[in-house]
C-alpha positions in Angstrom: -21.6 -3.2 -4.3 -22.1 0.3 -4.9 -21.4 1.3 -1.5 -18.2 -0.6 -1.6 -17.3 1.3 -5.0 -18.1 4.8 -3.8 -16.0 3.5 -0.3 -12.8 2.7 -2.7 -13.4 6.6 -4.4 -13.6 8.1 -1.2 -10.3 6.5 0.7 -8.6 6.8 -2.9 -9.7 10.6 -3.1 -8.1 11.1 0.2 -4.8 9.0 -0.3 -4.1 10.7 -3.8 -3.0 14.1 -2.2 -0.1 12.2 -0.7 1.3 10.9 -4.0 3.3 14.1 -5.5 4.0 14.3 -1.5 5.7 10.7 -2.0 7.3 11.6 -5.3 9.2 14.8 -4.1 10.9 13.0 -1.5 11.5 9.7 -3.8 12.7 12.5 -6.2 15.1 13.9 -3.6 16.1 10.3 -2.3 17.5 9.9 -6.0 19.2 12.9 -6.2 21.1 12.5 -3.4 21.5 8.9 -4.4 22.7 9.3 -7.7 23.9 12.1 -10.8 20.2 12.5 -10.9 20.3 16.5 -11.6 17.9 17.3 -14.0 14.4 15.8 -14.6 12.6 16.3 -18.0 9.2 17.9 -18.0 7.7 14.7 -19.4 9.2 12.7 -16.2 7.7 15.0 -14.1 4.1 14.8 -15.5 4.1 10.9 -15.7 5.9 10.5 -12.0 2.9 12.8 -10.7 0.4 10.8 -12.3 1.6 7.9 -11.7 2.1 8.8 -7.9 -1.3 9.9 -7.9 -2.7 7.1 -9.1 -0.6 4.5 -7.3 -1.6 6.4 -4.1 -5.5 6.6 -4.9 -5.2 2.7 -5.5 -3.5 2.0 -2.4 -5.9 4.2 -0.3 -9.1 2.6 -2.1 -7.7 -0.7 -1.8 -8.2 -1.3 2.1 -12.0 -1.2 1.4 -11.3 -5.1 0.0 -11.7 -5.8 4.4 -15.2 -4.3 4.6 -16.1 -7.3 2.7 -18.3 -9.2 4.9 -18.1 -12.4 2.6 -15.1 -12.2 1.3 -12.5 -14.7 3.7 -9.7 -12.8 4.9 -7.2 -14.8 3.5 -8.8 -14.2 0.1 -8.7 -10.2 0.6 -5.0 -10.2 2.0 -4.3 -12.1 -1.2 -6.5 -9.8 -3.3 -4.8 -6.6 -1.3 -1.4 -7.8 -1.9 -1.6 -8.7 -5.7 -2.9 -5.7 -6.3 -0.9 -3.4 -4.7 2.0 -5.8 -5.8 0.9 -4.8 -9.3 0.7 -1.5 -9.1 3.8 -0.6 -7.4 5.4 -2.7 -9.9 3.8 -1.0 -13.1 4.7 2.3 -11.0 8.0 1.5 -10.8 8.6 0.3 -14.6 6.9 3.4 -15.9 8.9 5.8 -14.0 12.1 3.7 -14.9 12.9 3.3 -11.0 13.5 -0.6 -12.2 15.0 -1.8 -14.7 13.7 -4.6 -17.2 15.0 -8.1 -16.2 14.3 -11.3 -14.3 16.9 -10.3 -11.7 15.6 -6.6 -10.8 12.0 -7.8 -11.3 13.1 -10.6 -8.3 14.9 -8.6 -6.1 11.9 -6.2 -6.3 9.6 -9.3 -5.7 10.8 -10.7 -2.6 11.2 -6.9 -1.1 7.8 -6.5 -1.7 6.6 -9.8 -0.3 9.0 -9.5 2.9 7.8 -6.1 3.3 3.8 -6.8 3.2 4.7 -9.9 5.3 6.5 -7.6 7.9 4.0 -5.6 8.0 0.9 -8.1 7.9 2.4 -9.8 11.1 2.7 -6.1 12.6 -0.5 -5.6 12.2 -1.7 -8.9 13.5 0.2 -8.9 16.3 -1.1 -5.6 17.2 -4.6 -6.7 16.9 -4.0 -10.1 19.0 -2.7 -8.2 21.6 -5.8 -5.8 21.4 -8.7 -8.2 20.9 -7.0 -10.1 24.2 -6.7 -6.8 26.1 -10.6 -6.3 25.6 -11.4 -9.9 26.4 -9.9 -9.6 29.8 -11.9 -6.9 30.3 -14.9 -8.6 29.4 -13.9 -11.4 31.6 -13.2 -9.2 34.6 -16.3 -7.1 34.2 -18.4 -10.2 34.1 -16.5 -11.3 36.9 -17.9 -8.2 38.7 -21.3 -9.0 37.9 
């Protein structure tokens, strides 16, 4: 367990660095989006942390696969409510969503589409590969 916790620190360590990245251009996304002109020091200082944060989380959070005996289904669904969470609680905090059942469901099904789009991605990509080496496994037996 400790090896798994000193894992999360060290991917979320690397990840964090991105977070004010992700904020400036979220930041600039807005101003060009809206009247957004000015920003008050205190938005600053909680979007940075909470960028930070948000991006430590995410980048820890793929050590949830190294678990042997964890199921995969179970660490997809363990992945995705977390980072569900988090965005979410990201997003509230920096006011980027307002309060509401309609806002909080729009943001909802984006997030689940999103992680769905990307989960099949991911899974077709590693179909494809895991079949590309098992041909070559075939064939070099073949050989033999």
């Amino acid at each position: 367990m400790k090896k798994i916790i000193l894992e999360f620190c060290r991917r979320g360590m690397v990840a964090c660095g991105f977070g004010p990245l992700v904020l400036a251009v979220v930041y600039l996304v807005l101003q060009n989006q809206t009247d957004l002109q000015t920003l008050e020091v205190g938005e600053v200082c909680v979007g940075i942390v909470s960028l930070t944060v948000l991006a430590f989380v995410v980048g820890g959070m793929n050590v949830v696969y190294q678990i042997e005996r964890l199921p995969l289904m179970i660490a997809v669904l363990i992945h995705g409510v977390v980072l569900y969470v988090c965005y979410l609680a990201t997003y509230l905090v920096n006011g980027w969503l307002e309060s509401g059942v309609t806002p909080l469901l729009v943001f909802s099904a984006i997030f689940v589409f999103g992680y769905l789009v990307i989960w099949l991605v991911i899974h077709s990509v590693v179909k494809r590969n895991t079949n590309r080496l098992n041909r070559a496994l075939k064939e070099k037996q073949n050989q033999a």
